[in-house]
C-alpha positions in Angstrom: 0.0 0.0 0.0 1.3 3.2 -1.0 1.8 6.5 1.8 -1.0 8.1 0.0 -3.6 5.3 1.3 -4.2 3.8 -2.5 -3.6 0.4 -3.9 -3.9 0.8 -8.2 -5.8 3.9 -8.0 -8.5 2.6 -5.3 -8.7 4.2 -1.9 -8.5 2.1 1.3 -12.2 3.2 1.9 -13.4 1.2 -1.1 -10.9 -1.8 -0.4 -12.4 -2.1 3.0 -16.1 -1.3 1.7 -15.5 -4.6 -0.6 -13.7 -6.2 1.9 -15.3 -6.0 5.3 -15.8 -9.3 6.9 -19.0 -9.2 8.9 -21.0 -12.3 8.3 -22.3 -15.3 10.1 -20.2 -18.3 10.0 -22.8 -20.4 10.1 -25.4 -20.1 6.9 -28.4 -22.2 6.3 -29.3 -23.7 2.9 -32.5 -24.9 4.5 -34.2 -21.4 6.8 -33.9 -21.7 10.5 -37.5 -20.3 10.8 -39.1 -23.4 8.7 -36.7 -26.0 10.7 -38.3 -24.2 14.1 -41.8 -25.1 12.7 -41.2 -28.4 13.0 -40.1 -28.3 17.2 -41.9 -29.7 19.7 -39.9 -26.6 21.9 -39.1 -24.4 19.3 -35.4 -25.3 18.9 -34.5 -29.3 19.0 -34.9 -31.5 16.7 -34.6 -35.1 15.8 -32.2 -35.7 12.8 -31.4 -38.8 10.8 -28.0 -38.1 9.1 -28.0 -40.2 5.7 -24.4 -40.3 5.1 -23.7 -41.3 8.6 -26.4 -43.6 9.5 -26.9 -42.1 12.3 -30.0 -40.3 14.4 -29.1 -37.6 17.1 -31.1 -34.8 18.5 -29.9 -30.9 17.6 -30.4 -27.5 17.8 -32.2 -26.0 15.1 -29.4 -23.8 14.4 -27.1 -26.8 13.7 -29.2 -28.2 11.3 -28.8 -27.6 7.4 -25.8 -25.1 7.5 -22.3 -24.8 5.7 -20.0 -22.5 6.7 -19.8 -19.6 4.6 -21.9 -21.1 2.2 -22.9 -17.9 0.3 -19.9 -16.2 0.2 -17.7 -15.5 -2.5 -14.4 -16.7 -1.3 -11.4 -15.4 -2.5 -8.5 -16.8 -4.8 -5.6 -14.9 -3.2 -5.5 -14.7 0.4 -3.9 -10.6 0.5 -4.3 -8.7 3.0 -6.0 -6.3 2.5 -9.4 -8.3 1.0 -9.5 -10.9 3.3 -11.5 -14.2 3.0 -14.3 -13.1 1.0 -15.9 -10.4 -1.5 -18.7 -8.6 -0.7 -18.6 -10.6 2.8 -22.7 -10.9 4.2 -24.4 -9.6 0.9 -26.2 -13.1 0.0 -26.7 -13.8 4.2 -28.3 -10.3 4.4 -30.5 -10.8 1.3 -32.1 -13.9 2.4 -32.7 -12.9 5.8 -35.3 -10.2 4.4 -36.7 -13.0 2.5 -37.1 -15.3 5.3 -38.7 -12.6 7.1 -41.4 -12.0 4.4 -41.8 -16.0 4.3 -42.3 -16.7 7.8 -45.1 -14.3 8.2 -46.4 -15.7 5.3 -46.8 -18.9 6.7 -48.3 -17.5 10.2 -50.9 -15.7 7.9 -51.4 -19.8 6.4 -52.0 -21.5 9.8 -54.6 -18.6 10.7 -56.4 -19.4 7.3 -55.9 -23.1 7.5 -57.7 -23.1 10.9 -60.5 -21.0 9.4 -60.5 -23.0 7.1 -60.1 -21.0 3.9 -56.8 -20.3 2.0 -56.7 -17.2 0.5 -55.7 -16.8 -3.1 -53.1 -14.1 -2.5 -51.7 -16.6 0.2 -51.8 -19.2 -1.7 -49.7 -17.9 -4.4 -47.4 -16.7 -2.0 -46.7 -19.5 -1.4 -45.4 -20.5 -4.5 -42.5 -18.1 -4.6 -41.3 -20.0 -1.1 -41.6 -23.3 -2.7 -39.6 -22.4 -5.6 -37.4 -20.5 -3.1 -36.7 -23.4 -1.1 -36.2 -26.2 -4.1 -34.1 -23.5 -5.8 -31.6 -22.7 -2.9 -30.5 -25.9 -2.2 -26.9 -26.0 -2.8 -27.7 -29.6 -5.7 -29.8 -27.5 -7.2 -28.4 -24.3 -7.6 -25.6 -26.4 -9.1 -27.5 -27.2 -11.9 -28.5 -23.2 -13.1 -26.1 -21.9 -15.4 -24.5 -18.3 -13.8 -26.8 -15.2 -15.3 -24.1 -12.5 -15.9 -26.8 -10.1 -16.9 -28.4 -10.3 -13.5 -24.9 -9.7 -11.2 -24.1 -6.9 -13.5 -27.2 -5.5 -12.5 -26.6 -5.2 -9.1 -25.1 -1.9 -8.3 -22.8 -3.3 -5.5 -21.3 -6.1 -7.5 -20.7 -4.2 -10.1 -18.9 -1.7 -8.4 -17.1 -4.7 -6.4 -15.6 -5.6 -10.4 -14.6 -2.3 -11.1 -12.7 -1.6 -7.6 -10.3 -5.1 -8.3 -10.0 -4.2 -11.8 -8.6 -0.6 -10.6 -6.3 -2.7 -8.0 -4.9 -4.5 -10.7 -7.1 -8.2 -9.7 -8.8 -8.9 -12.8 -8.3 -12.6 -12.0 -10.4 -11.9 -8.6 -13.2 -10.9 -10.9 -13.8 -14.2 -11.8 -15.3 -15.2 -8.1 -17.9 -12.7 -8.3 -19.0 -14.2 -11.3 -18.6 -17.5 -10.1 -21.0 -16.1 -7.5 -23.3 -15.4 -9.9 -26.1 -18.2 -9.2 -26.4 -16.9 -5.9 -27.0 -13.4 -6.7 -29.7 -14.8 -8.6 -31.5 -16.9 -5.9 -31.1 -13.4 -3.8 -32.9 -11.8 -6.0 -35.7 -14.7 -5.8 -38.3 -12.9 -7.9 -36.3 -11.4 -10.8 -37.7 -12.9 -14.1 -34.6 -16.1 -15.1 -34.0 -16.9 -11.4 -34.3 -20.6 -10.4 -37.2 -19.5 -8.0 -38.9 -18.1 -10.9 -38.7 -21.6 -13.0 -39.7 -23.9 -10.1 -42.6 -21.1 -9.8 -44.2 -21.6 -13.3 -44.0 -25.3 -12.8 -45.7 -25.4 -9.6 -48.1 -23.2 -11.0 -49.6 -25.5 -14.0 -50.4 -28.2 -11.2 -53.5 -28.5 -8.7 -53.1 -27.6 -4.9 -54.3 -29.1 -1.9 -53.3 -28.8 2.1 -52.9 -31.8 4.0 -53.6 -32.2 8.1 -53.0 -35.3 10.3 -56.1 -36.6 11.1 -54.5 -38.7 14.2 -51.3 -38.1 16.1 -48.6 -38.9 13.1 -46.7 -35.2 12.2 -44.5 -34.5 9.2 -41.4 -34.6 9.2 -38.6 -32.6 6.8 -35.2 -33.3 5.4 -32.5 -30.8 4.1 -34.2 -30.8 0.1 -37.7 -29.7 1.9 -40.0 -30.6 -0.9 -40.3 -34.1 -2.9 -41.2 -34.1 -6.1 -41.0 -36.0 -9.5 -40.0 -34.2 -12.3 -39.7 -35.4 -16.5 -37.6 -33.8 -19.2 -39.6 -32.5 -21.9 -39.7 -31.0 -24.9 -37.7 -27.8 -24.0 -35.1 -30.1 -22.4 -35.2 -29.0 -19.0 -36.9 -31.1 -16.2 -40.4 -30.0 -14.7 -42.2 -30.7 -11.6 -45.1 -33.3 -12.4 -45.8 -33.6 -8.6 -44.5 -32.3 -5.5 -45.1 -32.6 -1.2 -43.7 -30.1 1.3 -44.4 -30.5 4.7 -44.9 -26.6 6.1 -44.7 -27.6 9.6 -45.2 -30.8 11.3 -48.9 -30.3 11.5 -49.4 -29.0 8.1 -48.3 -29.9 4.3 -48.9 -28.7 0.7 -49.0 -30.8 -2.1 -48.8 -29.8 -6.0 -50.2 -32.7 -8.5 -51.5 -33.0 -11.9 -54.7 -35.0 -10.4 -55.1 -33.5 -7.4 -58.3 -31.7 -5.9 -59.8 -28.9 -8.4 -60.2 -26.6 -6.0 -57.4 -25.4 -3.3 -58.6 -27.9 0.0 -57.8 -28.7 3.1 -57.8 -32.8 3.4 -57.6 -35.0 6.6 -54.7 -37.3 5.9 -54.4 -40.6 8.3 -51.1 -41.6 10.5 -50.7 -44.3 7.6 -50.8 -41.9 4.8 -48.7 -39.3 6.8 -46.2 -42.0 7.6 -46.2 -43.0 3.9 -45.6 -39.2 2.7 -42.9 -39.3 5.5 -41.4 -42.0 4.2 -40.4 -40.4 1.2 -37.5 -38.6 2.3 -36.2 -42.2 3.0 -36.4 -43.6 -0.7 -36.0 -40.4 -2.7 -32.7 -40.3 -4.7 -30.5 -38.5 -4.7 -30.6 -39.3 -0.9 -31.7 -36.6 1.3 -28.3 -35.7 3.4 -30.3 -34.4 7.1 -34.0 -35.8 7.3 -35.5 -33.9 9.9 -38.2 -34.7 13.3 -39.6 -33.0 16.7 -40.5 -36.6 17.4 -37.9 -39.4 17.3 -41.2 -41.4 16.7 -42.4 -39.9 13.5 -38.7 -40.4 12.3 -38.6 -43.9 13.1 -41.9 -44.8 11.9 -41.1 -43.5 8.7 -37.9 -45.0 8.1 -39.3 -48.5 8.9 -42.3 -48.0 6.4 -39.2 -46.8 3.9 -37.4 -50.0 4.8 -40.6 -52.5 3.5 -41.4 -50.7 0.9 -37.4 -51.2 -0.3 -38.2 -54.8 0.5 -41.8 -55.0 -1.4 -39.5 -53.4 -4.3 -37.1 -55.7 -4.5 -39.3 -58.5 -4.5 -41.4 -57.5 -7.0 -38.6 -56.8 -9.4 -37.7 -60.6 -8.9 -40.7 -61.6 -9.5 -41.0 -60.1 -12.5 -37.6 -61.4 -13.7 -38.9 -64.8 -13.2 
């Protein structure tokens, strides 16, 4: 750094401004605020870890994180940049959006127990579905980066012109590495994952499901399950899809669903069954997620005969 405070024509102010590190180590790819809804206090939880075969009870807060996941870490470790560009920017983003969502889904439970969804509510709810498929880090893997949509934002593009100044070019290439998550921050723009897993929930037929007895949903760290088929623009599209909204309450998109948006009484069998399907999904689900050990063992066990039905039938029909 020169006496004159400037590195490449760029003032330590705007180094810093790019720079600053003041974000949570800990950031969840699944929203704290929808893992709470499944508590029986609020916090703990019952969680079945696939790649470990093993079940162990958690804070809610130490389920479905990475560290830094959203951040844009640097190439070079200098000293002046730190870590990471832009350090907090995605973090900060979402937390407005999972703000917005969680009162969305206070204003659902009032309706549900009215028993009338509204239609602004209900599509709403859309954008969190989407939201939720679309943040998931296997996912977002899958959307190519949208240049047009990082250039856009004012702070990333002034984050490119400060390293360029500095003479880091090659650092510009993690911010648009970063891209895909600026999009998924900006959940609504037009192009954003969020926006595609939108339109596809919104050719199918909605329905809300309740336990009728004392089974509760449970949750995993890919919220939703759904079945999807490539078609003729070749991209996959949601034929079907379940997401449990709390453990007393689900949503479920499908082609031959209700007509009408309803509320249905589901039996412990048939919630156990739509439990069960974090179990058999593939790719495996990495965390599934309980307030009740119970619900999580029921539904593993009615995961575990229906592997065994499978097999059997495939015998049979090699026979």
């Amino acid at each position: 750094m020169s006496s004159s405070g400037r590195l490449g024509g760029v003032c330590e102010s705007e180094m810093s401004r790019l720079a600053e590190e003041n974000t949570p180590k800990k950031q969840h790819y699944v929203p704290q605020y929808y893992l709470r809804r499944f508590s029986d206090d609020g916090d703990s939880l019952w969680v079945y870890n696939h790649r470990a075969g093993k079940t162990y009870k958690s804070r809610s807060e130490d389920v479905c994180e990475r560290n830094y996941h959203y951040e844009m870490e640097a190439r070079c470790q200098r000293s002046w940049h730190g870590r990471h560009f832009l350090p907090g920017k995605i973090e900060k983003k979402l937390s407005q959006i999972e703000a917005e969502q969680s009162a969305l889904l206070r204003k659902i439970d009032v309706q549900i127990d009215a028993g009338r969804i509204h239609e602004k509510e209900r599509r709403a709810l859309l954008w969190l579905v989407g939201h939720l498929i679309a943040r998931h880090p296997a996912m977002l893997a899958d959307y190519e980066p949208d240049y047009d949509a990082m250039y856009n934002d004012p702070e990333v593009r002034w984050g490119c012109e400060v390293l360029a100044q500095a003479g880091m070019a090659d650092e510009i290439e993690v911010l648009a590495q970063g891209a895909n998550q600026m999009v998924l921050a900006l959940w609504r723009c037009k192009g954003s994952p969020t926006y595609f897993a939108k339109n596809d929930l919104e050719r199918l037929r909605c329905c809300f499901i309740r336990p009728q007895g004392e089974a509760r949903f449970i949750t995993s760290s890919l919220p939703p399950h759904f079945n999807s088929t490539l078609q003729k623009d070749g991209k996959y599209h949601i034929d079907d899809l379940t997401l449990p909204l709390s453990s007393a309450l689900a949503v479920r998109y499908s082609n031959d669903g209700p007509t009408k948006c309803e509320i249905i009484e589901a039996s412990d069998d048939s919630v156990i069954e739509i439990n069960a399907g974090y179990f058999v999904s593939e790719p495996p689900c990495e965390q599934i997620v309980s307030g009740r050990k119970s619900d999580l063992d029921q539904a593993q066990a009615f995961a575990q005969r229906y592997r065994i039905n499978a097999a059997m039938a495939r015998i049979r029909s090699c026979r």
